[in-house]
Every structure is written in C-alpha cells, then in structure tokens.
C-alpha positions as a printed Julia matrix, in Angstrom:
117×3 Matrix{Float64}:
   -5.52  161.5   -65.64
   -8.73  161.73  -63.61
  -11.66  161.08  -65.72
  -14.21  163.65  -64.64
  -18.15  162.2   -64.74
  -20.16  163.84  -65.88
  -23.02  165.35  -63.35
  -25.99  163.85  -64.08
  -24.01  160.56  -63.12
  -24.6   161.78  -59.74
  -28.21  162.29  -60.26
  -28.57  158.99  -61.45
  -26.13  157.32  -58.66
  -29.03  158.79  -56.27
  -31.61  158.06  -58.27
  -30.19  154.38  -58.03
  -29.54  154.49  -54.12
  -33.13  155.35  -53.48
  -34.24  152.62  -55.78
  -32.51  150.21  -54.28
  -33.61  151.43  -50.47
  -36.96  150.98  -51.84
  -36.62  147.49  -53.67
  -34.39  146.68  -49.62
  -38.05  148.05  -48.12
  -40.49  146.34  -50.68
  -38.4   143.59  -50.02
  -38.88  143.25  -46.53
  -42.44  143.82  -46.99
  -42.75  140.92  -49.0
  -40.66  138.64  -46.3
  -43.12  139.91  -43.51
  -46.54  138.76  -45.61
  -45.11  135.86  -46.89
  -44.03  134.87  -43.05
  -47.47  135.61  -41.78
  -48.89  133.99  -44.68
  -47.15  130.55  -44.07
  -48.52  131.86  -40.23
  -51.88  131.82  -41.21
  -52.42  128.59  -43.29
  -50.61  126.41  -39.89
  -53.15  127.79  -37.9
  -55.7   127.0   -40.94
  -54.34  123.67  -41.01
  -54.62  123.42  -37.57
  -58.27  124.23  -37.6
  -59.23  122.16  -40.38
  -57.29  118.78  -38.47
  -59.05  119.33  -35.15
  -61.93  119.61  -37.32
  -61.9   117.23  -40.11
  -58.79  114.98  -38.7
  -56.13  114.32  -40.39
  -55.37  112.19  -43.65
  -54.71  109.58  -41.56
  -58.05  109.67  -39.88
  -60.08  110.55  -43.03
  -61.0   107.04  -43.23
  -62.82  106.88  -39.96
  -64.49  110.56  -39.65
  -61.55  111.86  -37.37
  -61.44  115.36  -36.01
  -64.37  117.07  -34.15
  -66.65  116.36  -36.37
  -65.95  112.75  -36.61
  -66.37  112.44  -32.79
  -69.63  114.8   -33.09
  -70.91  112.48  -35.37
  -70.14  109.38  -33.09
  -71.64  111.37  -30.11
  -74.87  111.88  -31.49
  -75.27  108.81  -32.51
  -74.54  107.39  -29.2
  -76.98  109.96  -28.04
  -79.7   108.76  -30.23
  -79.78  105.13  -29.16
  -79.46  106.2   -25.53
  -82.57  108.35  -26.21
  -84.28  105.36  -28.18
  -83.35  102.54  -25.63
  -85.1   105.4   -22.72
  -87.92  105.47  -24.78
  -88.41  101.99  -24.85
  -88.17  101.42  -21.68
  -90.24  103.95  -20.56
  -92.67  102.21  -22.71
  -92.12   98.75  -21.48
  -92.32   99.93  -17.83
  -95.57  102.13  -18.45
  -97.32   98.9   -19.91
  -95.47   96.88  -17.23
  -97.13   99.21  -14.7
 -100.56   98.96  -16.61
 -100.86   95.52  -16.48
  -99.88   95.39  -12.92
 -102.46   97.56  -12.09
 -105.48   95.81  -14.37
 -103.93   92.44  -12.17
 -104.34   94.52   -9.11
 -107.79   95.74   -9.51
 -109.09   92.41  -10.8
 -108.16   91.13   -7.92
 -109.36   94.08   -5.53
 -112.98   93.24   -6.92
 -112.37   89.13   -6.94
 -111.43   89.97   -3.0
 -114.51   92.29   -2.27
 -116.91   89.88   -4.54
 -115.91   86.97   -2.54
 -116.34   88.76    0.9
 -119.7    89.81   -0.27
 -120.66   86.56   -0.97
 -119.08   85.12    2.48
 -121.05   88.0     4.54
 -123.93   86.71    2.98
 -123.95   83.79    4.27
C-alpha cells in the first residue's frame, strides 16, 4: 500500500526548503562578518602594538609613542644644552671684547703719553 500525503505536506516540504536556503544564506552571512570581524581587530591590534607596544614592552613605553616620548626628550636637552652654549659663548664673546677694548684704550693712552714726550 502506498500511503498517499496529504497536499499541504508539499506546501510545507517547500516551505521548509526555502527556510533552510535562507538559514544556508544567513548562515554564510554570518561566516563572512565574523571573518572580517576577526579581520578587523588584527589590524586593530596591529595599530594599537606599533602604537602602544606590546605587553612585553609596556614596561618601558614601547611602540610609537614610547619612542616619541624618548625623541622629544632627547630633543629637549639637545635644545637646552644649544641654549647654553649659546649663552656661554655670547658672554665668552662679551668678555673678550670688554678685554679687547680695555686694551685698545690702555694701547692708545700709552701712545699718547709716549708722543708727548
């Protein structure tokens, strides 16, 4: 005997198939954000070790930053120790000069007084 279904088995048989092509599609969907979610935080991570550094580095300010922070720091004393001497040498020069001119008018003093006589 051949058990004859009913019709609206097939409806629901088709009903079913197109569920299940959907759940197949949203399925896929989700795989594709998921793999260019995991996509997106390497290249985050990425960003935030050349940055910040990594755990291992934490410790002494590793990354970008870190080496920012070591640059301008360098930079500073450079600029302070240029400073300075450009003080030193301006007060250098100064004194040199004051010697200089002393001297100029000890020189012409005493060849005033040896013309004189």
């Amino acid at each position: 005997m051949s058990e004859r279904r009913p019709a609206y088995y097939k409806d629901i048989d088709r009903r079913f198939d197109s569920l299940e092509i959907r759940q197949r599609e949203v399925r896929a969907s989700v795989d594709d954000i998921l793999v260019h979610q995991a996509e997106q935080i390497k290249r985050m991570d990425q960003i935030h070790y050349l940055l910040a550094g990594t755990d291992y580095e934490s410790e002494n300010n590793g990354g970008l930053v870190g080496e920012v922070k070591r640059l301008k720091r360098k930079v500073s004393i450079n600029t302070s120790w240029r400073i300075k001497l450009t003080a030193v040498g301006s007060a250098a020069m100064a004194v040199i000069g004051t010697i200089l001119f002393k001297f100029g008018s000890i020189l012409s003093t005493l060849k005033e007084l040896i013309m004189k006589q």
